[in-house]
C-alpha positions in Angstrom: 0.0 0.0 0.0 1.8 3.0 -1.1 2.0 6.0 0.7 -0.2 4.5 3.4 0.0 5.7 6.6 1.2 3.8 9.3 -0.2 4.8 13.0 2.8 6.8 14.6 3.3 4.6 17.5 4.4 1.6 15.7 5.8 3.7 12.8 9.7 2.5 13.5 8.2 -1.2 13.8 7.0 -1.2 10.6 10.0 0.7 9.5 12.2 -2.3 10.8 9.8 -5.1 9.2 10.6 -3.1 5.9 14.3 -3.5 6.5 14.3 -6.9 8.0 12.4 -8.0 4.8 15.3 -6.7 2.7 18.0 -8.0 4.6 16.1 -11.9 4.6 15.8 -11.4 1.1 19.6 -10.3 0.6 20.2 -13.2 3.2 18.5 -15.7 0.7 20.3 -14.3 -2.7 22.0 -16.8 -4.2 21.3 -19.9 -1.7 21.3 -23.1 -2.8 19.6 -25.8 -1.6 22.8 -27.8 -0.6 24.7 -25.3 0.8 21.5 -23.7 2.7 21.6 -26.8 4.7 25.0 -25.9 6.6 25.7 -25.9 9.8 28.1 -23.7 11.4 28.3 -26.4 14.2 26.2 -29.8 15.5 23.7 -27.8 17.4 23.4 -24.1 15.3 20.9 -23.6 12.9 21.4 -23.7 9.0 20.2 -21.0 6.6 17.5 -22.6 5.1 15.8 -23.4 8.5 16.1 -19.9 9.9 14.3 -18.5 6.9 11.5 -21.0 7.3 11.3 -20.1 11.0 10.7 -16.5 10.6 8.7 -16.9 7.4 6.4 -19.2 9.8 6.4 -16.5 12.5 5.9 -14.4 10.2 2.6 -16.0 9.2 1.5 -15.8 13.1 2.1 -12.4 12.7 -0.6 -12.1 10.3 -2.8 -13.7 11.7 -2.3 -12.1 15.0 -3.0 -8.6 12.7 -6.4 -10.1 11.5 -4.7 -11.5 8.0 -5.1 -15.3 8.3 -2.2 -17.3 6.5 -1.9 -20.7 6.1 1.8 -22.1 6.7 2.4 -24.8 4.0 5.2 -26.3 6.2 3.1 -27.4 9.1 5.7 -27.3 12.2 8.6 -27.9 10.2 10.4 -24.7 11.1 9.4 -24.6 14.8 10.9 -23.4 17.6 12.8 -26.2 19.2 12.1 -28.2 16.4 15.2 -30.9 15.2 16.8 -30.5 12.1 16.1 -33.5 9.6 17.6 -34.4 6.2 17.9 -31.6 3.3 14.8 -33.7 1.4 12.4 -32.8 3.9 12.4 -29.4 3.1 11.5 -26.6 0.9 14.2 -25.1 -1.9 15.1 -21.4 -0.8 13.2 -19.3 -3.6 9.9 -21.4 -2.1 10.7 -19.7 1.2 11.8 -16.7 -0.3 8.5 -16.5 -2.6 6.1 -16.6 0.6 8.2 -14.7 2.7 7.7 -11.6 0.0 4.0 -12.4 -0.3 3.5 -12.4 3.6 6.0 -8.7 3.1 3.3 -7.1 1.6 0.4 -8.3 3.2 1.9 -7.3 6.0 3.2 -3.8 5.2 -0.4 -3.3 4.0 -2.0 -4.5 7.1 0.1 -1.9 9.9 -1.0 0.5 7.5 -5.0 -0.5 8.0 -4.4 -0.5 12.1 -6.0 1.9 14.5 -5.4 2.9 18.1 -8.2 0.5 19.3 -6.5 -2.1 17.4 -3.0 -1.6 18.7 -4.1 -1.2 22.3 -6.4 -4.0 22.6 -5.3 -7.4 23.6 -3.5 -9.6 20.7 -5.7 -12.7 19.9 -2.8 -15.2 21.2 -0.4 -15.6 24.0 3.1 -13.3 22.9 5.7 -12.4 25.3 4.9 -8.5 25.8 4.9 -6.2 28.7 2.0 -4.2 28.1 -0.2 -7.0 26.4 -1.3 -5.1 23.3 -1.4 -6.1 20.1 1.0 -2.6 19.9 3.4 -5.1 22.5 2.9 -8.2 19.8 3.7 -6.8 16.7 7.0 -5.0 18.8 8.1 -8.8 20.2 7.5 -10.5 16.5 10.1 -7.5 15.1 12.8 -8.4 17.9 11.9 -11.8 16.9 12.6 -11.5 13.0 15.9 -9.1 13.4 17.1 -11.2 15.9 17.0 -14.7 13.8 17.8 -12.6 10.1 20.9 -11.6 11.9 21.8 -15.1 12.4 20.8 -15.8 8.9 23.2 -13.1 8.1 26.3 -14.7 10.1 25.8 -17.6 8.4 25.4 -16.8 5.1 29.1 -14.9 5.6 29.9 -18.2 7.4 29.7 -19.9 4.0 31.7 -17.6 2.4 28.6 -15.4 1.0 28.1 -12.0 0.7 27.4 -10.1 4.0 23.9 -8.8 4.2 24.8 -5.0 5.0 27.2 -3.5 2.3 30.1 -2.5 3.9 30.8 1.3 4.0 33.2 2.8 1.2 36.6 3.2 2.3 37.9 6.3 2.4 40.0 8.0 -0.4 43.0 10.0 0.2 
């Protein structure tokens, strides 16, 4: 929704979602399948599964915002959830595809929200401190910069690009 506007108190949240989607999407560039499998060590995370786990969140996100979505990966991507073969997952550009889709809904939706929606209780249980749906959308953007940083670190881990273009050096 262009030039929407977004309700001033979650205005930098929804400035972050906009970044955080860039950077998953830079995170993703270039990934394949094999290689998104990686494990920096036995118990980390690989690439792949960190991008299904905050494309799923990010699907709770919508429907906590009144924008049902369907996860096609059932609890795949789950928190605590063990790591099985490469074959039982989806290739990155599926990921990457939703992940987009859920982007705009999104952006769209924190556009549509009013101060009766953001201070009234979120429809499900989230960590907050002042139990608003203001509080929930706040916690799910910790949530997503948190793991796309990780997804970052190990995307330079495998000898990738970083996510965040270094600045220019200076000239003398």
């Amino acid at each position: 929704m262009q030039g929407a506007h977004i309700h001033a108190s979650i205005g930098p949240v929804a400035e972050q979602f906009r970044l955080t989607t860039n950077l998953f999407i830079k995170a993703m560039t270039d990934v394949e399948a094999p290689r998104a499998m990686s494990r920096p060590g036995p118990v980390s995370n690989p690439l792949l599964w960190l991008a299904g786990h905050v494309t799923h969140f990010r699907s709770r996100l919508l429907t906590l915002v009144g924008v049902p979505r369907d996860f096609p990966w059932g609890s795949l991507f789950d928190t605590g959830s063990k790591i099985g073969p490469a074959e039982m997952y989806p290739r990155p550009e599926e990921i990457v595809q939703l992940w987009e889709e859920q982007s705009e809904l999104l952006m769209d939706r924190l556009a549509t929200l009013t101060e009766e929606d953001l201070a009234a209780p979120p429809s499900a249980r989230v960590p907050t401190t002042d139990a608003t749906l203001r509080g929930a959308i706040g916690y799910f953007s910790l949530h997503e910069a948190y793991h796309v940083g990780q997804m970052g670190y190990v995307r330079k881990w495998l000898g990738m690009s970083p996510i965040i273009d270094p600045p220019p050096t200076a000239q003398p």
